[in-house]
C-alpha positions as CSV (number, residue, x, y, z in Angstrom):
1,X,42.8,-63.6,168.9
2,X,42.9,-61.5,171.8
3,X,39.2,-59.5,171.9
4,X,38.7,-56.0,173.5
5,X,35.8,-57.1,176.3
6,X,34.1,-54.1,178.4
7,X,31.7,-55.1,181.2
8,X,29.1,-52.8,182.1
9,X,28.0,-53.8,185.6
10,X,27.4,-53.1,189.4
11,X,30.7,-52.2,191.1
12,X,33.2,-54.8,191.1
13,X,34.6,-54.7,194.7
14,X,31.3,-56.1,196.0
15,X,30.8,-59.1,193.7
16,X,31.0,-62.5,195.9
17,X,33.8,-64.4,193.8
18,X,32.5,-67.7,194.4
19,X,28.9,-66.8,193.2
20,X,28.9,-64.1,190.7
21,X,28.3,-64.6,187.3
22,X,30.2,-61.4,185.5
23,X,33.5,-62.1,187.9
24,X,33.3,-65.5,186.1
25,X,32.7,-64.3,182.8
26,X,35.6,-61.2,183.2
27,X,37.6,-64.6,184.4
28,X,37.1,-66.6,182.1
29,X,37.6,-63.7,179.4
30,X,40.9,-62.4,180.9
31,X,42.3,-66.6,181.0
32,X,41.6,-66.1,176.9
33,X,44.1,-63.4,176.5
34,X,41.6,-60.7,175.9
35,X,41.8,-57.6,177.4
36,X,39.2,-56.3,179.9
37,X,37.6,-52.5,180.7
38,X,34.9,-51.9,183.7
39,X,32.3,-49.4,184.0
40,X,29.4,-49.2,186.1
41,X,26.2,-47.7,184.1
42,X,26.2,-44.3,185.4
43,X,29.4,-43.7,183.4
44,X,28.1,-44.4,180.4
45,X,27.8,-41.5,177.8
46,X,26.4,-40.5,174.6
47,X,28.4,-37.2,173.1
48,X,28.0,-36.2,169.4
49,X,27.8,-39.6,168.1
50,X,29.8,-41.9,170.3
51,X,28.7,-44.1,172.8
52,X,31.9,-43.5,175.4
53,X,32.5,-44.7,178.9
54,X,34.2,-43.3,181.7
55,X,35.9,-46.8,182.5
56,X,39.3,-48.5,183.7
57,X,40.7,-51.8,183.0
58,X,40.4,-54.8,185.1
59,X,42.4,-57.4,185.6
60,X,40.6,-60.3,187.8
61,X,41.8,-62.9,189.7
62,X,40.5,-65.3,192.3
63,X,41.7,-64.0,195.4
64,X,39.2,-62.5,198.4
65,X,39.4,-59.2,199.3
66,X,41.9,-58.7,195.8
67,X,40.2,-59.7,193.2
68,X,39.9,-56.9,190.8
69,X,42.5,-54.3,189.4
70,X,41.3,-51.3,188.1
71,X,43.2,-48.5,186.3
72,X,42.8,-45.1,185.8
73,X,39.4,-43.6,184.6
74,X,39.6,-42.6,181.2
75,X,37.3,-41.8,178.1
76,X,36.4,-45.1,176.6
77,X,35.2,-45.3,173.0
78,X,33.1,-48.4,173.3
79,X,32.7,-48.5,169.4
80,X,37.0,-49.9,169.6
81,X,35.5,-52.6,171.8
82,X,35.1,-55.6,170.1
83,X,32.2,-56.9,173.2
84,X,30.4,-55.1,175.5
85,X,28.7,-56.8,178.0
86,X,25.4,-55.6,179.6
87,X,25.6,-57.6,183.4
88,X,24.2,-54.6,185.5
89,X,21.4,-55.9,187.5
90,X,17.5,-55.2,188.0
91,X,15.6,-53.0,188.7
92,X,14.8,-52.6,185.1
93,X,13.9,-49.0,185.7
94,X,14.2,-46.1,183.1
95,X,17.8,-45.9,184.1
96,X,18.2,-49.6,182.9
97,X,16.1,-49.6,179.5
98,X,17.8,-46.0,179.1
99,X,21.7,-47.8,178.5
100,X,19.6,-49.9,176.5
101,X,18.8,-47.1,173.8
102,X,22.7,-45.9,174.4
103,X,23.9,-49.5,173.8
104,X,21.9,-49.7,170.6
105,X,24.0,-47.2,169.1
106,X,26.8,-49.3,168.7
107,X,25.9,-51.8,166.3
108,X,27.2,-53.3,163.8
109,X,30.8,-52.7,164.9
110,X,30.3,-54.0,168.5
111,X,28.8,-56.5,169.8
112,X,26.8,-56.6,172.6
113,X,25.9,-59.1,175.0
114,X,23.0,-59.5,175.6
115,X,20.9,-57.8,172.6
116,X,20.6,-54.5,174.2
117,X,17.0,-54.0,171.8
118,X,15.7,-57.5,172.9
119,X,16.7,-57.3,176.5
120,X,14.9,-53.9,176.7
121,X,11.6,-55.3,174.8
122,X,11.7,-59.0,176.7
123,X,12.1,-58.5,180.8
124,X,12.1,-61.7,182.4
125,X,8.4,-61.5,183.0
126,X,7.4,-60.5,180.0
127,X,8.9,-62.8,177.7
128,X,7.4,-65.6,179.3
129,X,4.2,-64.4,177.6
130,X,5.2,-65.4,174.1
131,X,5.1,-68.8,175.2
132,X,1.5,-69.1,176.8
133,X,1.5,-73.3,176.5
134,X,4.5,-73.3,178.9
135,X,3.7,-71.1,181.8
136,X,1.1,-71.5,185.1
137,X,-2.0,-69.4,184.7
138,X,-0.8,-66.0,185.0
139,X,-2.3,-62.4,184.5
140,X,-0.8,-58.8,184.7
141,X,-2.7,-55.7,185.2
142,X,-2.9,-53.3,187.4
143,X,-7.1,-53.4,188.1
144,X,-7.6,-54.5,191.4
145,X,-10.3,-56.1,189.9
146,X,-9.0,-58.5,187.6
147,X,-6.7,-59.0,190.3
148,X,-9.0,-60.4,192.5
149,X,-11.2,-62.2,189.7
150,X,-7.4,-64.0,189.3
151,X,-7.4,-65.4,192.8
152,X,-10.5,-66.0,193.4
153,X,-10.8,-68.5,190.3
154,X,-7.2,-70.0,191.6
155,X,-7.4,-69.7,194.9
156,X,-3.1,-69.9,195.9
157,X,-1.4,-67.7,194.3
158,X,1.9,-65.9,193.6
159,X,1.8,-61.8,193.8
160,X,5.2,-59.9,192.5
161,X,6.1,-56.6,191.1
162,X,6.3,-56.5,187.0
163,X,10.1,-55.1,187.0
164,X,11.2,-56.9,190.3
165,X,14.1,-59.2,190.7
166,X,16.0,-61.6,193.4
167,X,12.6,-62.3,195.0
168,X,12.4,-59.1,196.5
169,X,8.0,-58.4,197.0
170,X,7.3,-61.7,195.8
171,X,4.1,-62.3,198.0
172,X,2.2,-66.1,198.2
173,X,-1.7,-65.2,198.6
174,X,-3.1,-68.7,199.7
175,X,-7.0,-69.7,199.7
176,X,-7.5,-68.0,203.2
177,X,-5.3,-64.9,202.6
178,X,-6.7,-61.4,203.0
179,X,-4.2,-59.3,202.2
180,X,-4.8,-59.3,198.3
181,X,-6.5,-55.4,198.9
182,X,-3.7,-53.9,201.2
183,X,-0.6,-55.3,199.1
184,X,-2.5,-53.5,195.8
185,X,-2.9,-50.5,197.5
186,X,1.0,-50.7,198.8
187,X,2.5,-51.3,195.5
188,X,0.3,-48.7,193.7
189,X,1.5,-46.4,196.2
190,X,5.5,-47.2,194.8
191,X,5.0,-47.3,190.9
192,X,2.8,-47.1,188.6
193,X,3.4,-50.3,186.8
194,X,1.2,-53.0,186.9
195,X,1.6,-56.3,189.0
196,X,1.4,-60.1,187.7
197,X,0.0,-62.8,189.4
198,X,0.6,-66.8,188.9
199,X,-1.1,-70.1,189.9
200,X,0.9,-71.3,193.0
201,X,3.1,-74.1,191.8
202,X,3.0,-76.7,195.4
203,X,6.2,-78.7,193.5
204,X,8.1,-75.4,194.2
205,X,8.7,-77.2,197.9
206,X,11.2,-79.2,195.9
207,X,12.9,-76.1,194.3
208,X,12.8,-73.8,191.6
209,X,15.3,-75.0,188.6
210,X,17.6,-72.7,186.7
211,X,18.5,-74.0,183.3
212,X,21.2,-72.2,181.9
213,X,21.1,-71.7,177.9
214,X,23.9,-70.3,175.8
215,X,22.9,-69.2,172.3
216,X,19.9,-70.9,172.5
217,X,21.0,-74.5,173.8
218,X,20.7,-75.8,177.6
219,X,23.9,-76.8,178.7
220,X,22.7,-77.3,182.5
221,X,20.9,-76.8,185.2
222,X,21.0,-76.2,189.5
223,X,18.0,-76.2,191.9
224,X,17.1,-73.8,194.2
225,X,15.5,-74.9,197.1
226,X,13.5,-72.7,199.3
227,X,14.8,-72.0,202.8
228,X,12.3,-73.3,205.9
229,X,9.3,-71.5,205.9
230,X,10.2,-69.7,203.1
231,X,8.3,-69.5,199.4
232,X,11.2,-68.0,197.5
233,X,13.9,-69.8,196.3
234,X,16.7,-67.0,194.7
235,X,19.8,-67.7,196.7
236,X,19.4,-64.0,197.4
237,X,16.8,-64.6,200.3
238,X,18.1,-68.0,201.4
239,X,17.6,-70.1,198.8
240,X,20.1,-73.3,198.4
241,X,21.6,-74.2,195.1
242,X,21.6,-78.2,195.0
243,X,22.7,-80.3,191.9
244,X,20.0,-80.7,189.2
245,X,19.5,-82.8,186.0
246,X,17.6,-81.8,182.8
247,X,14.0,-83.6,182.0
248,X,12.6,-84.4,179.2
249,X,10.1,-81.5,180.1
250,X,13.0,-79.1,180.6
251,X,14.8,-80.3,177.1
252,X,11.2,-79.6,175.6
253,X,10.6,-76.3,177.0
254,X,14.2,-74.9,175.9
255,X,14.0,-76.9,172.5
256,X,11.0,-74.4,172.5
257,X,12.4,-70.7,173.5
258,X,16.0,-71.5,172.6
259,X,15.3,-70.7,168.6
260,X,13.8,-67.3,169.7
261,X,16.5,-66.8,172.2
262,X,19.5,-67.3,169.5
263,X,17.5,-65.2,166.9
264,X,17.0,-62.0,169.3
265,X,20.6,-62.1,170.0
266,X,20.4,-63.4,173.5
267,X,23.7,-65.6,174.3
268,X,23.7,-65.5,178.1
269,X,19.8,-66.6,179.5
270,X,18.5,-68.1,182.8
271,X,15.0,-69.7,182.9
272,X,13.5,-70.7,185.8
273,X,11.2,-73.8,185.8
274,X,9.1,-75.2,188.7
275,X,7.3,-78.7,188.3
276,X,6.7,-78.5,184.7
277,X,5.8,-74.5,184.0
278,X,8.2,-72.1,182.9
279,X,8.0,-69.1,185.3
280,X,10.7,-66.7,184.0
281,X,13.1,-66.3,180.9
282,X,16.1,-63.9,183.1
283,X,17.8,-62.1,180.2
284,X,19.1,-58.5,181.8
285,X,21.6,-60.3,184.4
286,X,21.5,-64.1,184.8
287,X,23.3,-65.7,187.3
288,X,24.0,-69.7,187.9
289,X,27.6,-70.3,186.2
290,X,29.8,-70.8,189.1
291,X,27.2,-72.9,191.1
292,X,27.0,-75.4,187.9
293,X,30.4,-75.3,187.2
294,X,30.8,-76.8,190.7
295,X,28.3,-79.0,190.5
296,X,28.6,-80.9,187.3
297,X,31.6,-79.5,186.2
298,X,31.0,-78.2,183.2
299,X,32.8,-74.9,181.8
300,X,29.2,-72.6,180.7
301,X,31.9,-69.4,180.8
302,X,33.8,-70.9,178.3
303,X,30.6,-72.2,176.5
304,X,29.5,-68.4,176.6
305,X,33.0,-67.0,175.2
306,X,32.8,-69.5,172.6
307,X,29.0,-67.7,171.7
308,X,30.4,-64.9,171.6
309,X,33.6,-65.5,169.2
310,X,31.3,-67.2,166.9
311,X,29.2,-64.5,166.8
312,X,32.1,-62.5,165.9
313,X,33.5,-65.1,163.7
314,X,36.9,-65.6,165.5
């Protein structure tokens, strides 16, 4: 049965088709029969009671420079959408959590993908904190103090912002490092949120894994090596996606979070796992499809439409 599938995201003309995850989702949608609309999220619109959008339809297809068809801008009712997807990405700003709130409005009658309430209430850094057992020593605060207390009992560690993503400030503060003081002052100087700190992870030399889950069950994974000299591995700084296997530990760690995942609604997740810690659960915008679907050949959009039109019991 053909579904009616909006995709609120970044613009579309920039996407890289061979890497982004939404393209492959809209693809793998549009290959279903169903019937695709595209708005970025400064069109979307509360007004007396309705959750609208001022979107087009898209028609994708897997063609460089021309992959994306939009049509005219119109008033969209998103409650006559049978799926809305919620793909923009970080930072997970007020802007963000705010179509969050918006989003909420249209339950029951539409679905959204991800759970707009849980993705707002579990950013990838916080979630992790549910699940103490499985993570490196971490802390978050925003006391220079405790900060420093952190490193000084662990020596190498890892400094990021809370709400940041794609590795952008990520900051490694090893045993001689200095610069704990200045990079403190630097980021209070930006926001006002606080900062979280982790036990450098050495094994992170031989990449940082991605396991992709869908409702709750792994179906895969890629590793991200770090480019030379580098510490971060997101392909957005460098980082190389290689082919990966699932461990035991991995198959542990999701047999853990995926009943929590499925329950809060959250079909499309990310994790990231170094050695054997858990360092992030990426809910707001995961990526990894297209780099496993190369690698081991398996179909995770299709795994994720089939999610979703369970969900919706088609």
């Amino acid at each position: 049965m053909s579904l009616k599938v909006a995709f609120q995201m970044d613009p579309i003309g920039a996407v890289d088709i061979d890497a982004d995850s939404t393209f492959r989702l809209a693809e793998a949608a549009q290959a279903r029969g169903h019937r695709l609309w595209f708005y970025t999220p400064d069109k979307l619109v509360w007004r007396d009671g309705r959750v609208m959008a001022h979107a087009q339809t898209l028609e994708v297809r897997r063609e460089r420079g021309n992959h994306a068809t939009l049509g005219e801008v119109r008033d969209v009712d998103l409650s006559e959408m049978d799926v809305v997807w919620l793909r923009q990405d970080p930072p997970f700003d007020m802007g963000y959590i705010t179509t969050t709130h918006i989003l909420e409005h249209l339950a029951p009658t539409t679905l959204v993908a991800n759970d707009p309430f849980w993705v707002r209430n579990s950013p990838e850094k916080m979630l992790v904190l549910r699940f103490p057992d499985l993570i490196p020593p971490t802390v978050i605060a925003r006391d220079l103090a405790t900060l420093k207390a952190f490193k000084h009992e662990h020596g190498d560690v890892i400094l990021k912002p809370l709400y940041g993503n794609g590795g952008a400030g990520v900051f490694r503060l090893d045993p001689n490092d200095r610069n704990l003081g200045a990079l403190w002052e630097l980021f209070a100087t930006l926001s006002r949120e606080p900062l979280i700190a982790q036990k450098f992870i050495p094994a992170v030399a031989k990449g940082d894994k991605r396991v992709i889950l869908v409702d709750g069950e792994p179906v895969g994974a890629i590793n991200r090596v770090p480019a030379e000299g580098e510490t971060r591995s997101n392909m957005h700084v460098g980082g190389k996606a290689e082919p990966a296997t699932l461990t035991d530990r991995d198959r542990a760690i999701c047999a853990e979070i995926g009943p929590v995942l499925r329950e809060k609604g959250q079909i499309f997740v990310g994790i990231d796992v170094i050695g054997d810690s858990l360092t992030e659960i990426n809910v707001t915008s995961p990526t990894g499809i297209q780099e496993l679907e190369r690698f081991d050949g398996i179909d995770v959009a299709g795994a994720i439409w089939d999610a979703v039109e369970r969900r919706l019991g088609r």
